[in-house]
NUVO-14657 format. One record per residue: x, y, z of N, C-alpha, C in turn. Coordinates in pm, whole numbers, padded with zeros to 5 digits, always signed. Example, Ala and Ser with C-alpha at 12.3 -4.5 7.8 and 13.67 -1.06 7.14 Angstrom:
BEGIN
+01319-00569+00780+01230-00450+00780+01320-00330+00780 +01285-00225+00708+01367-00106+00714+01290+00003+00787 
REM end
This chain:
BEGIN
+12441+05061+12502+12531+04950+12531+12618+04924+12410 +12740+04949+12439+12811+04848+12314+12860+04714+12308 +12862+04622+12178+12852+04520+12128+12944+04495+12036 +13084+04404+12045+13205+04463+11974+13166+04306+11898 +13195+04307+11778+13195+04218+11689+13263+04057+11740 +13159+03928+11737+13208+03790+11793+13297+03748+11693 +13487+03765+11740+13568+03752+11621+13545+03554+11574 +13501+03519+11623+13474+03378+11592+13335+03413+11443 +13262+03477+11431+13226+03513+11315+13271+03512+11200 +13237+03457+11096+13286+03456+10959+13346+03570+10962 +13450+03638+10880+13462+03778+10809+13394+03817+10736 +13380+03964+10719+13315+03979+10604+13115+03907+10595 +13111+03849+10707+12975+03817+10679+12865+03861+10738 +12764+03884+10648+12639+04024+10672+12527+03956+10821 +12527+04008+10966+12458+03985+11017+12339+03996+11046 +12260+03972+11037+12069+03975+11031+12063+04040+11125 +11984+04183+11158+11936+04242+11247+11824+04209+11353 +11880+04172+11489+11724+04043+11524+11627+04172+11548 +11674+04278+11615+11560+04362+11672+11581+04526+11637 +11488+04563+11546+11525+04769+11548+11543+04760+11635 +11642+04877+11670+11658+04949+11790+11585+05062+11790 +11463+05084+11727+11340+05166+11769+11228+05103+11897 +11270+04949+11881+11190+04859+11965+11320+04855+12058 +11406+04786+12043+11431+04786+12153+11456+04874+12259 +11508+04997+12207+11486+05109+12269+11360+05116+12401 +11229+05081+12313+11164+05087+12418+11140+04981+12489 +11142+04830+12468+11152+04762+12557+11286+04759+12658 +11368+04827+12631+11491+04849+12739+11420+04896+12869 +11329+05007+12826+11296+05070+12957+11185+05008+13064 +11171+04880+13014+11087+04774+13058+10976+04799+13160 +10887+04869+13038+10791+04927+13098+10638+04808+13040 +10702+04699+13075+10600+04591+13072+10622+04513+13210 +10509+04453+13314+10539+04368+13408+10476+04247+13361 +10546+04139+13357+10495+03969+13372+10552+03906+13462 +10402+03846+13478+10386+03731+13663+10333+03639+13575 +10411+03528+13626+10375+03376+13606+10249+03359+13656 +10120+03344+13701+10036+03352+13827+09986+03212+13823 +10022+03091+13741+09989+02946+13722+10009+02827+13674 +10060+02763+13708+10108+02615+13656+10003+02505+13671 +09952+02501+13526+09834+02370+13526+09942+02226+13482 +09827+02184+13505+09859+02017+13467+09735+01903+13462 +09669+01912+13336+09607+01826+13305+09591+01692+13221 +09536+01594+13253+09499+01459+13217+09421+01410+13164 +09408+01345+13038+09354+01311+12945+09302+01408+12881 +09146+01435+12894+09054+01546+12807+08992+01646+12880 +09056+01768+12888+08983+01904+12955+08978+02009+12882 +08926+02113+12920+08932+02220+12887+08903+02396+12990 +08940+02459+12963+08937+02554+13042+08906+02691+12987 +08795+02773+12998+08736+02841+12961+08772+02995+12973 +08818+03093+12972+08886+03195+13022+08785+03330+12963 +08717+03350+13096+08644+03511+13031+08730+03629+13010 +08663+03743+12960+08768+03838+12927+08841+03884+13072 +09013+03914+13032+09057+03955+13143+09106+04081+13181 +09141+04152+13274+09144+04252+13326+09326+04287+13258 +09391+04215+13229+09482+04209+13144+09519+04156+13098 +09662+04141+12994+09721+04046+12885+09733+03916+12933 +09713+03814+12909+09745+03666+12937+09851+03606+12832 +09906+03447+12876+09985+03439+12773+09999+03263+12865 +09995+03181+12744+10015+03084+12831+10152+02940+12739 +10188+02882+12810+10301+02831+12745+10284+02676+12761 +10318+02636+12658+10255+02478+12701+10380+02423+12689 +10405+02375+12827+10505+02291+12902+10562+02163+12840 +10432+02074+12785+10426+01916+12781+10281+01888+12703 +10287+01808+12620+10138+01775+12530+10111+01854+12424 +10009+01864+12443+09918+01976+12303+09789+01998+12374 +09780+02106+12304+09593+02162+12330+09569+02275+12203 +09426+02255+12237+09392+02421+12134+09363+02507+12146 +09378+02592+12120+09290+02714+12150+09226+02777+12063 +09104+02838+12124+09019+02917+12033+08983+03039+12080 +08936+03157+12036+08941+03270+12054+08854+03307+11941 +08751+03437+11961+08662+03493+11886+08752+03590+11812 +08882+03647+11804+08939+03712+11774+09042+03634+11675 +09005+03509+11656+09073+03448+11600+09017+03405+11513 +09070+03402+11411+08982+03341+11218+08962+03174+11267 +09073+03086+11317+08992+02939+11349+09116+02921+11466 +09045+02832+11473+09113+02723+11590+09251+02669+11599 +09375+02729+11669+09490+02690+11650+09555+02538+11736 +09617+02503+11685+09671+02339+11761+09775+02413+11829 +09851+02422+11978+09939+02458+12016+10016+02285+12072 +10145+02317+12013+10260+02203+12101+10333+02232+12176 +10405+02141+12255+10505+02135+12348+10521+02266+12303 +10621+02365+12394+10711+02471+12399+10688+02594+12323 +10512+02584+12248+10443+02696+12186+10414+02794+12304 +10384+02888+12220+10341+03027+12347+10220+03077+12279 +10128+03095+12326+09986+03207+12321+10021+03309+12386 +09969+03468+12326+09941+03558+12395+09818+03622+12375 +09778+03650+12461+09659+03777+12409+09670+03899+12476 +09729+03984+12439+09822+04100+12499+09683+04158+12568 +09550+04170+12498+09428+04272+12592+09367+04171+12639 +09409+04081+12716+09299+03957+12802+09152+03929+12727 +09218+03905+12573+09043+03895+12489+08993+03724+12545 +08855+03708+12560+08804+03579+12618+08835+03469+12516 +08890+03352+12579+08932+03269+12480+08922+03079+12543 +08964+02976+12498+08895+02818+12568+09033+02782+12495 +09093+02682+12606+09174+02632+12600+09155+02445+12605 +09158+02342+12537+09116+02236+12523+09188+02100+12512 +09199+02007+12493+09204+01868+12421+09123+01841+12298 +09045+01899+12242+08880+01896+12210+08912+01936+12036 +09015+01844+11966+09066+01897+11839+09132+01747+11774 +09048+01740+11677+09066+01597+11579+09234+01595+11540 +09305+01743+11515+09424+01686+11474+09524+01642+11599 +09513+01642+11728+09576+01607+11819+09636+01425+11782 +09748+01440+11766+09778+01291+11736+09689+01161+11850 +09693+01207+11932+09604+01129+12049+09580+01253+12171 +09504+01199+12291+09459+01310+12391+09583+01275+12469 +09703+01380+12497+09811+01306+12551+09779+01303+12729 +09853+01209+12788+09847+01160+12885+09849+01274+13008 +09968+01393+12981+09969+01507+13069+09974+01605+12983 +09888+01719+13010+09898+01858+12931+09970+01965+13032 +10110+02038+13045+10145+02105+13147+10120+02282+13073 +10101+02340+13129+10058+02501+13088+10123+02571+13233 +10211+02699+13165+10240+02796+13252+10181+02925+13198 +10082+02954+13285+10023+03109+13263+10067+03198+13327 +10069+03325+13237+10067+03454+13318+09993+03576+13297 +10053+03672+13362+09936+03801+13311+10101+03870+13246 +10003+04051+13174+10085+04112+13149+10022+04228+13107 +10113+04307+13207+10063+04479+13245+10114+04562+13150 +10098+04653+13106+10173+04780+13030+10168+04903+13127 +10271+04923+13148+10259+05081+13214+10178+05162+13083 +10086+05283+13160+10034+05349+13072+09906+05306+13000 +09879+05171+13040+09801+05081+12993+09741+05149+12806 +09626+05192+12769+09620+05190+12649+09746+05314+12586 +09797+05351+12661+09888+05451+12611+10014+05361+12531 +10079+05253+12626+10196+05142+12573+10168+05201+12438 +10291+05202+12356+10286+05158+12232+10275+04986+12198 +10285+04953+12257+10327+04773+12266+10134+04726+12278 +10047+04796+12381+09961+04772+12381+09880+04778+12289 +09887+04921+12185+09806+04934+12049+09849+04845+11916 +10038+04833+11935+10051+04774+11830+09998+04601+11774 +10041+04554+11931+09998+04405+11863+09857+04358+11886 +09879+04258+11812+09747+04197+11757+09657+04128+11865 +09503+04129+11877+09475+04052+11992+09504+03941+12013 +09566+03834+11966+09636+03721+11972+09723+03706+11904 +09786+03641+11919+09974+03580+11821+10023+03479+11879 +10069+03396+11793+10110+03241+11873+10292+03252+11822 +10351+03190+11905+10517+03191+11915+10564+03051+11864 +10566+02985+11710+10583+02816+11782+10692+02811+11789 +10734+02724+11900+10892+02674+11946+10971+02636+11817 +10904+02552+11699+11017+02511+11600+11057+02600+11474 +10991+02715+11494+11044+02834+11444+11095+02956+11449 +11082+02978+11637+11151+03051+11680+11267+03106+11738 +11334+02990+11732+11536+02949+11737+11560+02898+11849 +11671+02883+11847+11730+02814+11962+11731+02872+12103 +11716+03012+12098+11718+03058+12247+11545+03069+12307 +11472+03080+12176+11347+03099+12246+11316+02954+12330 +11347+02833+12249+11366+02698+12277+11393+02662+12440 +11516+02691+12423+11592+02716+12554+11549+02752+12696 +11501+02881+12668+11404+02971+12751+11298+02904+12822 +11208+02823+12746+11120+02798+12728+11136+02736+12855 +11249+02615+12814+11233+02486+12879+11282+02520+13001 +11428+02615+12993+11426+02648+13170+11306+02698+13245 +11181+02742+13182+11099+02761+13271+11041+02674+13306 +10995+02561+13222+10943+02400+13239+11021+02337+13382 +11146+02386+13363+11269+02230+13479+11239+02352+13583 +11235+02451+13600+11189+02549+13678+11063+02515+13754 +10943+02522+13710+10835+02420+13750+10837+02297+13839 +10905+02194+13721+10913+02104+13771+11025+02090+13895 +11141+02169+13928+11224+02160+14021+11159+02191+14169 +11043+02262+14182+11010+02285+14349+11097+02390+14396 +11184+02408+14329+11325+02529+14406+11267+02603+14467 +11346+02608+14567+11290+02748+14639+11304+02921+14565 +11251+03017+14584+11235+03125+14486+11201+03068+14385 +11146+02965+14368+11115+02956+14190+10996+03064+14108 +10896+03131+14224+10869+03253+14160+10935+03344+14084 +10983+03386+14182+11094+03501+14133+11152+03495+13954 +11250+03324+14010+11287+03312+13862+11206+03311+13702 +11096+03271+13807+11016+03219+13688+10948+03366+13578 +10905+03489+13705+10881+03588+13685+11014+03623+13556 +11137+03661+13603+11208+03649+13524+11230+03622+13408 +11216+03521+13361+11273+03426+13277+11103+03486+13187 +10971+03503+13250+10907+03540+13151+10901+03647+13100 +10931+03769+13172+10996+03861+13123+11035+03849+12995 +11173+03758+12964+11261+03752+12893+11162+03681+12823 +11094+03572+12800+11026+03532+12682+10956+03611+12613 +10875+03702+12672+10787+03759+12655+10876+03919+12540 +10948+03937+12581+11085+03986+12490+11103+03958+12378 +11085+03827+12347+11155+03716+12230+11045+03725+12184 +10928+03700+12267+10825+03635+12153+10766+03819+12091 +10793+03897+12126+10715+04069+12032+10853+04062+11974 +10980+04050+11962+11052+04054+11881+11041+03921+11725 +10992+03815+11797+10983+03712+11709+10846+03756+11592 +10718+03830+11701+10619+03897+11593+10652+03977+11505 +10777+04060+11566+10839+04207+11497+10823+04159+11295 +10908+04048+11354+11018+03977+11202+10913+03900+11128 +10809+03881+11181+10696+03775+11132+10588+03813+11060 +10498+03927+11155+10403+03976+11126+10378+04071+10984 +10267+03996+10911+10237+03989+10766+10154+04158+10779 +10039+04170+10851+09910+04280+10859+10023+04391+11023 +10118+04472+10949+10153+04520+11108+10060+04678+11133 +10080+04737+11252+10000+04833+11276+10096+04893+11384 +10071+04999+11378+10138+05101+11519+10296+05088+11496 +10373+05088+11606+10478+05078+11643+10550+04961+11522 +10494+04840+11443+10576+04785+11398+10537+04834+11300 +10445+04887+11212+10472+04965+11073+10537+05072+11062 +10566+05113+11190+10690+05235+11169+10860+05147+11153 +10832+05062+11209+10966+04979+11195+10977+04973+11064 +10923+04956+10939+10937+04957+10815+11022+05055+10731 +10989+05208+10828+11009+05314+10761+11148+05392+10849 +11286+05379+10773+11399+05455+10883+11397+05549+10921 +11339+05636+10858+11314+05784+10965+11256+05808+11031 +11115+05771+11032+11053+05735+11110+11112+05633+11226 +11150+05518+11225+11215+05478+11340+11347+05531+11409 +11424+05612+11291+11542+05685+11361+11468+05764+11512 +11386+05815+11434+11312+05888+11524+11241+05831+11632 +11191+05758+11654+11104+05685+11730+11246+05629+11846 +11314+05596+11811+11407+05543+11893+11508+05656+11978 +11470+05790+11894+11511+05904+11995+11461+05920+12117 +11318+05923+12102+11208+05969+12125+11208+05838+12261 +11295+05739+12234+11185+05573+12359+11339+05623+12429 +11465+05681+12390+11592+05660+12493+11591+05770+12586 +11535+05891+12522+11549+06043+12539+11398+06104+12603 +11335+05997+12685+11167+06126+12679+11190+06231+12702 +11304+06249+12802+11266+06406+12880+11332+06539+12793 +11360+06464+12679+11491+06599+12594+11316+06668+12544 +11387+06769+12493+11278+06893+12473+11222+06871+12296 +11159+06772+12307+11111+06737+12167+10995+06858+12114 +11018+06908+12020+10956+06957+11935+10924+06907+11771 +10821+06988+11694+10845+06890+11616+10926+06913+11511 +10996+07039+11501+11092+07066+11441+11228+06967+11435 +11273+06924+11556+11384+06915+11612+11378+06742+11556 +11214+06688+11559+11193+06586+11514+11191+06517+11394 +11194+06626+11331+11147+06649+11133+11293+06659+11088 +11347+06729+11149+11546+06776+11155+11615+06613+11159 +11560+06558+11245+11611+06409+11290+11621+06275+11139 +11467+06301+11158+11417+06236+11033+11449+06288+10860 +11500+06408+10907+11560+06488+10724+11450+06493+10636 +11296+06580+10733+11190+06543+10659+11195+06691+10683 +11079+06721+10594+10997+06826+10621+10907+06839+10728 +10895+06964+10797+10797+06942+10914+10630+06876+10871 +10577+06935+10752+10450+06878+10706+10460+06740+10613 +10553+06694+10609+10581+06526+10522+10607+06454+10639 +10705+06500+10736+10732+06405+10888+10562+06375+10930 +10487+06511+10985+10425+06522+11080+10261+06443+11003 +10294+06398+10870+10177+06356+10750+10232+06190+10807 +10336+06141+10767+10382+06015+10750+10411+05942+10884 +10424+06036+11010+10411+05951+11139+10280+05900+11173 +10216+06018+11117+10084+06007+11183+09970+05919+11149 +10055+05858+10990+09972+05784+10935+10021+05613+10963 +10135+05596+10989+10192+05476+11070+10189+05463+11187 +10190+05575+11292+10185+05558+11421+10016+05535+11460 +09961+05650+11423+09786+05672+11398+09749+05745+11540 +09900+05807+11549+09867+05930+11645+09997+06047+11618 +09952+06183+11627+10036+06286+11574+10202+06260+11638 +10311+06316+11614+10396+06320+11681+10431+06387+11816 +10352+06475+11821+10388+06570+11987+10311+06483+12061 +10165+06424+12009+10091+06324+12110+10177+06223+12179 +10251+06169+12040+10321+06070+12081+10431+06065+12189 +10486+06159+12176+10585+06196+12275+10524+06200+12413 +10439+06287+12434+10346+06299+12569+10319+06183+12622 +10233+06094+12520+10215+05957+12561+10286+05869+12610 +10392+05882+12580+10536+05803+12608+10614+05839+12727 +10607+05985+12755+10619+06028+12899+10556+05961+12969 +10405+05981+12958+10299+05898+13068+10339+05795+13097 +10364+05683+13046+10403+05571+13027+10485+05522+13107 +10632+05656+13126+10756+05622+13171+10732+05674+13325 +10701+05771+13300+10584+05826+13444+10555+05715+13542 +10420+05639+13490+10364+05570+13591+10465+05462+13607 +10530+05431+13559+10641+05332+13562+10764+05406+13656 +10793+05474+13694+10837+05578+13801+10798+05628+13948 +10714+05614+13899+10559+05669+14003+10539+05508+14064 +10521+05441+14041+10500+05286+14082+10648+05236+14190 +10730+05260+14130+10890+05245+14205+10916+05286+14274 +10806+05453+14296+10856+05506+14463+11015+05562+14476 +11089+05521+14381+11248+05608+14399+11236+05738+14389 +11127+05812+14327+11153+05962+14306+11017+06021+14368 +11026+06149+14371+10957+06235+14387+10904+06257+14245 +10749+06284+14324+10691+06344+14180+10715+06465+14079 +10816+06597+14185+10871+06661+14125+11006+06659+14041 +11044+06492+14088+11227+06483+14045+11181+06379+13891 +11040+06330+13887+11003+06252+13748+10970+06387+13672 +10887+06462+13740+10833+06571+13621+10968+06637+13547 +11094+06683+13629+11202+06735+13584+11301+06671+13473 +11264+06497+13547+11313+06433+13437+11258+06355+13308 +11155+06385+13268+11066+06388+13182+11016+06509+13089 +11109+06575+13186+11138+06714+13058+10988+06838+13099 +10960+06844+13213+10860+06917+13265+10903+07020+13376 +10927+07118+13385+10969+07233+13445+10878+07255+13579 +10752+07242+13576+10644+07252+13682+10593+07125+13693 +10566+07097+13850+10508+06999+13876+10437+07004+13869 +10364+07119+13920+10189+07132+13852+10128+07133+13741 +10247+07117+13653+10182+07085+13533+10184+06966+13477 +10254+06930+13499+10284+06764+13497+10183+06664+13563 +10146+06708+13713+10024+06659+13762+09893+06689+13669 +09882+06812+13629+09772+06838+13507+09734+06776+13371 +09911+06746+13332+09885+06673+13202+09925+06552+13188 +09991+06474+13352+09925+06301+13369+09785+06241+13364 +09687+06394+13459+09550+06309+13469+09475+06346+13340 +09524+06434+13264+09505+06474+13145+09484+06359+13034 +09600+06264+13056+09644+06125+12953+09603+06003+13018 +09613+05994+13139+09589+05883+13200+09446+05877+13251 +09361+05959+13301+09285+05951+13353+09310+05906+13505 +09423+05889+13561+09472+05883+13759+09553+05991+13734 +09510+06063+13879+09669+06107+13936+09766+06084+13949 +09887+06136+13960+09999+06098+13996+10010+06039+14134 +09913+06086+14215+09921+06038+14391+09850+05954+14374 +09738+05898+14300+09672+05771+14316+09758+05644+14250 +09854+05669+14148+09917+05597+14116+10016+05561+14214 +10155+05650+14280+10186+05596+14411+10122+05567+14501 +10014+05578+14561+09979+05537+14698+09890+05363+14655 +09809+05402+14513+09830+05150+14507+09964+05106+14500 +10061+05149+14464+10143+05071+14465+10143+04950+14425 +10304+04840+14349+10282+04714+14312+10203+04621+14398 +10227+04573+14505+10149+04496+14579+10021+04557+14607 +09924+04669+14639+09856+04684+14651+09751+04636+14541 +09785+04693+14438+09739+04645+14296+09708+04518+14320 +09842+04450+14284+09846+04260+14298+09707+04232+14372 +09677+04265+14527+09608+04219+14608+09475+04267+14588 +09435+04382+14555+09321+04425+14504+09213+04356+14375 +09356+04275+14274+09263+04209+14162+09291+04061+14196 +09385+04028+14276+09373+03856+14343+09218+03774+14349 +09121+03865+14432+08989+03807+14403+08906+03806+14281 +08951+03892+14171+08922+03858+14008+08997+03767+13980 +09075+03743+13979+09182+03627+13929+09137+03489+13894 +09106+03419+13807+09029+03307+13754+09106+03217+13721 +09227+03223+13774+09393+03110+13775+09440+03155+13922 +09362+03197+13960+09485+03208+14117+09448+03067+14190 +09332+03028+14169+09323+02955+14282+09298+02779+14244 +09335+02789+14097+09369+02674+14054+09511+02592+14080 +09495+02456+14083+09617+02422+14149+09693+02328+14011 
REM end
């Protein structure tokens, strides 16, 4: 996409980079799904207990304060108005009133939860990199995360009709802001954002999230980066904490089941465009990475899925 300079901009003045385009690269191909699946609203003093989940959760507090705690967490965080929790691997965690610094137990606590899938599931790079929890707070994360926030709040509160839909949406897009807001933040990084540190390494990486199906080798990759094949294939491997040809493969998979789920193609017209000549081999070295087939992955399908873990769901049927 191009982006021609906002002539209302100072001249001459140096703009802050909000996001590598090694990341965004791959979140372009938006191979993450988030569903709103709950709007609480509690009064005076509660709490709500959450066992481990079958995927990422993330919850946004609407109105009030609460805390949360988590075993994955060094102590007990105070969340306010328009803060965000995530716990990208559904680690078990208690959500409360039940915290001395709360200025008082406020009158309404509003919370919008959701889940959040990774195509590829432990394959995501997004899935290994971040942390089992990370909190987003609203008064440091700018004006659009702000923003965001709250259209999902008047969203809620409006009754509109489709307000799923939007809401789905709109978390999407938070959920965007807030791994970009970790990108710029995060002190201890790992995976995908300690390569952000290093430009050749991300030159590369961002080939690699626009381009899966080009014919990566690791020559062609080392050429990219202006490394040596044994200094590239030493220094990815020690920031990524998986080799480079893995990585590539992995990242196919990824884009794969995220293909394979959509039903637009044939399994032979993804293998071709993923840079695989035989379909039979491609079927070999999906169940190879993934552990499913390619046909078991189309035939659940999105809704099938949805409806299959509805009766795990430990927010569906809260009102």
């Amino acid at each position: 996409m191009h982006i021609e300079v906002n002539p209302r901009l100072a001249a001459g003045s140096v703009q802050r980079v909000l996001i590598e385009p090694a990341l965004e690269a791959l979140l372009n191909q938006s191979a993450v799904r988030v569903d709103v699946i709950a709007e609480l609203h509690r009064c005076g003093s509660w709490f709500l207990d959450e066992p481990r989940y079958h995927c990422g959760l993330f919850h946004l507090v609407g109105a009030g304060q609460c805390k949360v705690e988590a075993d994955v967490l060094r102590h007990a965080m105070l969340l306010e108005e328009g803060d965000l929790v995530v716990l990208p691997h559904g680690d078990p965690h208690k959500l409360s009133t039940d915290d001395t610094r709360l200025t008082c137990t406020p009158d309404l606590t509003s919370l919008i939860c959701g889940e959040l899938r990774f195509a590829g599931h432990s394959q995501h790079p997004l899935n290994h990199a971040l942390p089992s929890c990370f909190v987003v707070r609203s008064k440091e994360a700018g004006e659009t995360f702000r923003q965001l926030s709250k259209m999902m709040v008047d969203v809620v509160n409006s009754g509109m009709i489709g307000r799923q839909v939007l809401l789905n949406k709109l978390a999407d897009t938070l959920f965007t802001l807030a791994v970009c807001d970790y990108a710029r933040r995060a002190e201890d990084r790992r995976g995908l954002f300690a390569a952000l540190t290093d430009t050749r390494i991300c030159k590369v990486l961002q080939a690699v999230h626009e381009k899966p199906g080009y014919a990566w080798t690791m020559q062609a990759m080392a050429s990219l980066a202006c490394m040596s094949r044994s200094a590239f294939a030493e220094r990815f491997t020690q920031l990524m904490k998986v080799p480079p040809m893995q990585y590539v493969t992995q990242w196919r998979v990824t884009i794969a089941e995220q293909l394979l789920r959509d039903r637009q193609q044939s399994v032979a017209s993804i293998a071709q465009q993923l840079g695989y000549s035989s379909e039979a081999a491609f079927r070999r070295l999906f169940k190879r990475v993934s552990g499913i087939s390619p046909g078991r992955i189309r035939a659940e399908g999105c809704s099938g899925e949805t409806e299959a873990q509805d009766d795990d769901d430990p927010l569906a049927n809260v009102a």
